[in-house]
N, C-alpha and C positions, 0 to 999 in steps of 0.2 A: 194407814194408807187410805188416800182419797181415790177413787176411778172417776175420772172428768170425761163427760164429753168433747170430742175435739173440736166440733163448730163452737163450742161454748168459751176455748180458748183462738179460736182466731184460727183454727189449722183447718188442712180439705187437702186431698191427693191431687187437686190440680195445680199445687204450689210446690210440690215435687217434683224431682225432674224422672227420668225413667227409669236410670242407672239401679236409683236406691232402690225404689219397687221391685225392679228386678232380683235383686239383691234378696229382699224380704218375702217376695212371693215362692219362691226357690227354698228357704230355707224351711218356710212355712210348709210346701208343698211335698218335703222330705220328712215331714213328720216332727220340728222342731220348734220352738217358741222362738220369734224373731221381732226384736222393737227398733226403733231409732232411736237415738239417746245422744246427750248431749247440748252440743253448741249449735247444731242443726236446728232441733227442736226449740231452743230459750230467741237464737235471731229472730225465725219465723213467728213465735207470739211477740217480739218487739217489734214487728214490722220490717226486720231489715232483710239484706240478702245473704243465705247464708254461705259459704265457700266451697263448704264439704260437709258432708252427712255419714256419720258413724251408726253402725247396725254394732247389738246385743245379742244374743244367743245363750239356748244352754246346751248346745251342740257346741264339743272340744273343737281346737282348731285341727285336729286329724279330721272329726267328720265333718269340720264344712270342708278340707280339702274333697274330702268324698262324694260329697254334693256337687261340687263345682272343677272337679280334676284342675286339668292343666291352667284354669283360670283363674286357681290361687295358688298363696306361695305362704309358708309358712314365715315369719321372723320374729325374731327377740327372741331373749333369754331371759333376760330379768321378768318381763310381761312378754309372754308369747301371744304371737296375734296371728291374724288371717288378713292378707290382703286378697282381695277378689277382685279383678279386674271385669270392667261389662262396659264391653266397647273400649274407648281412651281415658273412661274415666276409673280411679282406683278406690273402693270404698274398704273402709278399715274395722273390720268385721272380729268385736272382743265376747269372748266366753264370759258368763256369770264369776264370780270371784267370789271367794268366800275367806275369812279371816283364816291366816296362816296356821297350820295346827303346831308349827315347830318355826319362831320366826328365826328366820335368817336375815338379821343387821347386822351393820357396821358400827364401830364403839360409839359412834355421835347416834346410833337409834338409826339410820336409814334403811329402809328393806332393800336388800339385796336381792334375795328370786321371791315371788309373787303369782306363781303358775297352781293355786288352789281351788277348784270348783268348786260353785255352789249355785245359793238358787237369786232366782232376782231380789227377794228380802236381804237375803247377803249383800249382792251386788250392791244397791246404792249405800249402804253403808261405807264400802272402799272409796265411794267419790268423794271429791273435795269439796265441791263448792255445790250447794243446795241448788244452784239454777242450774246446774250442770247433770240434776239425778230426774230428769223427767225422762219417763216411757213410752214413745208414742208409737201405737199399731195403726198404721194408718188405712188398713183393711177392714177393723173392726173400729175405726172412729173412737177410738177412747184413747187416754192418757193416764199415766199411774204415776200418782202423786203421793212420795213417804215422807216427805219432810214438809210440805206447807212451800215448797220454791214460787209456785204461784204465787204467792203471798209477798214472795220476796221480788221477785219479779215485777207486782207491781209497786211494790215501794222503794224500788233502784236499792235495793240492800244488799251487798256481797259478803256472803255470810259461810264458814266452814262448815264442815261437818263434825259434829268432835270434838275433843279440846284441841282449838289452833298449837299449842304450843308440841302436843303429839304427832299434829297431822305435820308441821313445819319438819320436826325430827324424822319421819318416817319419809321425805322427800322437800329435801330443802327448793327445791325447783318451784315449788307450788309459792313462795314467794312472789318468782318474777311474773307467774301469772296471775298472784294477786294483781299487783300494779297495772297488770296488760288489761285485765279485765275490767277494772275500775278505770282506766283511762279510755278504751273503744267504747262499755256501755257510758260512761257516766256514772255510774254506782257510787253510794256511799261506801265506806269500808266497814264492814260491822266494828264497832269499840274493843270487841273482846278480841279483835285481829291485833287492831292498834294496839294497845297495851300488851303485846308480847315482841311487836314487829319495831325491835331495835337493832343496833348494829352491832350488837352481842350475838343475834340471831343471824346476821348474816354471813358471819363467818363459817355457818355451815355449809356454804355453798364455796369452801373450799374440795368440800370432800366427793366433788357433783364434777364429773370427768366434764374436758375441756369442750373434748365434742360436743355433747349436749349441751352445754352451756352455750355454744355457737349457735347451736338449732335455734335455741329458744330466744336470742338475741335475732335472732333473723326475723323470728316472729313479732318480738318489740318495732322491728325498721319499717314490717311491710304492712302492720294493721290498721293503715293510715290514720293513727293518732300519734304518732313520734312526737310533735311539737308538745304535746300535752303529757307525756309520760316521762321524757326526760327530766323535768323538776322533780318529778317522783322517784328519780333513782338516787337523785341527791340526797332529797329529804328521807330517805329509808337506809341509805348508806348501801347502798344495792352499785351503786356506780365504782366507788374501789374495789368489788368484787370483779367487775366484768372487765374492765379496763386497767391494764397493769398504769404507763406512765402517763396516762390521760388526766390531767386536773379537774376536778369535778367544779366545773364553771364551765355555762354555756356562751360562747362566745359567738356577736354576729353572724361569725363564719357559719358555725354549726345550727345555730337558729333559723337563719335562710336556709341552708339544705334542709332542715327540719322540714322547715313549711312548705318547700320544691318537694318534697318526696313526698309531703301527706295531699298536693294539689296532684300532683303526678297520678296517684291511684285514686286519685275521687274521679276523677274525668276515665279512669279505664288504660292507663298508659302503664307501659311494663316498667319494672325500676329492673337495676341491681342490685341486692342486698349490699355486695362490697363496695359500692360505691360511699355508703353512707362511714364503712370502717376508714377509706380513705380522707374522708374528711376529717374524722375523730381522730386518726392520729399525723394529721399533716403537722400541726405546729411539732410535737415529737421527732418528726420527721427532721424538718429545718432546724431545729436544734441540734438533732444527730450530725446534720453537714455541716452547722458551724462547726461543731467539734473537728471534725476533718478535715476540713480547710485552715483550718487555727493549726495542725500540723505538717502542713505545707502539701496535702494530698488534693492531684488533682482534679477540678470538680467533676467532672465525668465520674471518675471512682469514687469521690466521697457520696457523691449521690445513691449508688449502688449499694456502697457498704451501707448507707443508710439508711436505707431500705430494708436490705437485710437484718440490720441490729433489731429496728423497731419491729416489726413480725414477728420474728421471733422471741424478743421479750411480749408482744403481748401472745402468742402463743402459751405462755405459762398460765393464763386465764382463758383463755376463748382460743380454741386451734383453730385458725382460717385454713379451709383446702387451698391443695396448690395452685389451681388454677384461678383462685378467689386471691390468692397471695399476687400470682402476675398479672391479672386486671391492674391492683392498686398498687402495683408499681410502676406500672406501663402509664396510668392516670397520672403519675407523680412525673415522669420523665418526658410526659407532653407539656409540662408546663414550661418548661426550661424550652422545647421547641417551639410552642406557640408564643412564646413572650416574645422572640429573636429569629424568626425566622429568617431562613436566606429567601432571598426572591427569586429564584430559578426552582426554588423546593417548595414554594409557596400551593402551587396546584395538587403538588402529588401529595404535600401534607391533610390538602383538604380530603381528601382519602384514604385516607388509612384508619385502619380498622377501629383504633382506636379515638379519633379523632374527635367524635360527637360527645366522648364521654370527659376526653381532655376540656374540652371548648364548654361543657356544662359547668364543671370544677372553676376555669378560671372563671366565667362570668359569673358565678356567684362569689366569688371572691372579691373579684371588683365591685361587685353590687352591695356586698356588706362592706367595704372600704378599704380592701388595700389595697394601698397604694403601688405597692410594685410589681402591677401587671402593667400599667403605663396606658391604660383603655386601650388594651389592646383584646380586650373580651370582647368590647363593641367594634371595634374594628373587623372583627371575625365574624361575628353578629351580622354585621351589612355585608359583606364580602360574601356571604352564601346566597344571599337574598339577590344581586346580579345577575349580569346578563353576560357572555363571553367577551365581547367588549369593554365591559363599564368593569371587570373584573380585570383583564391588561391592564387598563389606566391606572385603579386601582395599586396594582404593582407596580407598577413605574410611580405613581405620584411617592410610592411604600418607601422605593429604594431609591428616592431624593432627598426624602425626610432621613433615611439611613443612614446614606453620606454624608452628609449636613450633620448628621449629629454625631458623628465618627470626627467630623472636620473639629467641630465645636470643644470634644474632648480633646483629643490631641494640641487642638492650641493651647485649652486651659492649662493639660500636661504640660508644656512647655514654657507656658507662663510661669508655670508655679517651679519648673527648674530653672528656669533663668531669675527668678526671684531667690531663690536657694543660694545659687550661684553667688549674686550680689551679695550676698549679706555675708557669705564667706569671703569673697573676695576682698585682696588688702586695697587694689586699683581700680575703681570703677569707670567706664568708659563714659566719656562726656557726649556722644551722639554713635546710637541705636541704628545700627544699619538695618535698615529693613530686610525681612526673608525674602527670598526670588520668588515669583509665583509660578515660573516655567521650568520643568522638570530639565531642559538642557541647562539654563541660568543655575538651577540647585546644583547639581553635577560639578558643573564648572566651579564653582565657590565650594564647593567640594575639595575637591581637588588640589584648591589653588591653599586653603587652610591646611590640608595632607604637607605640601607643599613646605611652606609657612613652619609648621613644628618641626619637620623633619631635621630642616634648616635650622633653626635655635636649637633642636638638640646637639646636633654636629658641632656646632659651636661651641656650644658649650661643652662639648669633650676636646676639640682643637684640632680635629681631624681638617679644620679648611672647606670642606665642601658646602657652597651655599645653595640658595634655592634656581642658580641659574646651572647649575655643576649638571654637566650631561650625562650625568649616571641616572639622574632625577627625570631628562626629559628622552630617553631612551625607549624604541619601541619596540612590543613583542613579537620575533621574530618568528613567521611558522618551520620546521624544521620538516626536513621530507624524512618523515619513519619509514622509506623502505627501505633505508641504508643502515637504518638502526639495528640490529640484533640483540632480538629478548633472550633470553635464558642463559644455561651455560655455556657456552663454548668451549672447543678442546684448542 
């Protein structure tokens, strides 16, 4: 063990916020040893900003609850910990740990409970990763150094503790935070990772409940390197673990949201984590409705059921909460509105709750190339950007283009039956009477072909009645229903 001066690593309590001070003066103040540890301490000698700051103790979590009453809460079982709230901020407050004196795993080697004291010599041994075992008291200006992370830290080196292939067995998770953490710093991987981190290995992370497995993926979506860590879940074979019917190929689609979500939280802008699952499983998605629509179900409900299927199977890897479940299905069933909207629903669409998160999904869609949004991403795009008027126009220019192309189908439809028609037909007609373009003129030719069959069928049974037979031009008489009598009568 090395003791460093903290100015000598780049640290000082005015790069602390208050919360954690707080936190360590209190514990300190009760008669207890209290450090910062962690991801806290390794951002701040990288220069970065760090999220959250985790305190050490060898006060159990009974006595920081004693220290701090109602403004901690005890949780976990596997790892029992201390949350301590100070103010709106929550600091995650862990006892010394010392090696199990009786392990409790699972057949693959993983620890099950982990609730053993001990002293800080102990403690860093439990950690994983060498950049992750530094001590910083930032009262007394020192840092405690037992592995050399210094060392490692400045040579961008992620490095275990331990034999990797143990530490992997005793918590297969430490995996996805290989790659996380090798993707946000930059790090090499140490070799001696590499050479165990095959996809033999990651079949352990079947035996890693679904839950956390969701946690820890939420942590891959929001640590604003996604675009850089996805090839890494391929190349480690990490991606068929987390994603039931997702193909591991990054496609445009997922590339752009990639790189939308890592711009998103570099400028400070909030994401949704579900938003990024909605993208990863859209094509699954549309493959589930082709399926149901191929059975004649229709699309309203096959959209629904297929929603439902895809969740649910990938819930057998990653359990999305429910309310993470209807975001990304409600993102799915704006697209179908925002492709075709009606133009009287056009305003109140722009309002709805979920609207901003629809309108993001489709224009990255179009932006990476497909085609069957119709630009109608950018059309929504300039549409928010008006004025109350130039938004009217707008709609009306919408619902001219609408009709027109409702016109344009329907004729083609009709082309292509009257083409049908021909080619079955034994007689074809030597000159094409034009269609009437006035709704009385249609009616009337209506009427007069009604007319026209009625008459050759008759005939052809020998009943006599032709198309001038006054049964044919007979009108409906209104009848006075007050002389009528409903029901029984006696």
């Amino acid at each position: 063990m090395q003791t460093l001066r903290a100015s000598k690593c780049g640290l000082s309590t005015t790069q602390l916020p208050a919360y954690i001070l707080d936190v360590i003066d209190a514990l300190t103040k009760a008669g207890y040893e209290a450090y910062i540890v962690g991801g806290g301490v390794r951002d701040l000698m990288l220069g970065l900003n760090p999220k959250d700051f985790d305190a050490v103790t060898n006060a159990t979590p009974s006595q920081v609850k004693e220290v701090f009453g109602r403004r901690c809460r005890i949780i976990g079982r596997r790892f029992e910990l201390a949350h301590v709230y100070s103010g709106r901020e929550l600091v995650e407050v862990a006892t010394f740990r010392a090696p199990p004196k009786r392990a409790v795993t699972s057949a693959a080697g993983m620890i099950l409970r982990d609730n053993n004291w001990g002293t800080i010599e102990q403690d860093f041994a439990r950690r994983d990763f060498s950049i992750n075992a530094l001590y910083y008291q930032p009262r007394k200006g020192i840092v405690l150094d037992f592995c050399h992370a210094v060392d490692d830290i400045k040579s961008k080196t992620l490095r275990l503790l331990g034999d990797p292939t143990v530490r992997f067995e005793e918590d297969p998770v430490r995996m996805l935070r290989t790659l996380r953490f090798a993707a946000k710093l930059n790090f090499n991987i140490d070799p001696a990772i590499l050479e165990i981190f095959t996809p033999e290995m990651t079949q352990l992370l079947r035996d890693v409940s679904p839950h956390r497995l969701y946690d820890e993926s939420q942590k891959l979506f929001t640590m604003g390197h996604l675009n850089r860590v996805l090839p890494m879940l391929i190349d480690f074979g990490i991606w068929r673990q987390l994603f039931a019917d997702i193909k591991p190929d990054i496609t445009p689609f997922i590339e752009l949201a990639a790189k939308n979500t890592d711009q998103r939280i570099a400028i400070g802008k909030t994401i949704n984590p579900a938003f990024f699952y909605a993208v990863l499983l859209w094509k699954p998605f549309l493959e589930r409705c082709d399926f149901y629509l191929s059975k004649g179900v229709i699309p309203a409900e096959a959209r629904a059921q297929a929603g439902l299927d895809v969740l649910k199977r990938q819930a057998t890897r990653t359990v999305i909460p429910r309310f993470a479940e209807t975001f990304i299905r409600e993102v799915w069933e704006m697209q179908t509105r925002l492709l075709n909207p009606k133009p009287q629903q056009i305003a109140a669409l722009s309002n709805h709750a979920r609207f901003r998160a629809g309108f993001d999904f489709l224009l990255l869609r179009e932006r990476s190339g497909d085609a069957q949004t119709q630009e109608m991403g950018t059309w929504w795009d300039q549409y928010q950007t008006m004025s109350t008027d130039e938004k009217e126009r707008a709609i009306g220019q919408y619902n001219r283009q609408r009709a027109k192309s409702r016109r344009k189908a329907a004729q083609e439809e009709h082309l292509e039956q009257q083409l049908n028609a021909a080619q079955t037909a034994e007689i074809e007609p030597l000159v094409n009477e034009p269609e009437p373009r006035s709704r009385r003129a249609r009616k009337a030719k209506q009427q007069e072909d009604a007319r026209a069959q009625v008459a050759s069928t008759s005939s052809s049974n020998g009943s006599g009645i032709g198309a001038d037979h006054p049964i044919l031009k007979r009108k409906r008489v209104q009848r006075d229903l007050s002389q009528v009598i409903f029901g029984p009568t006696q």
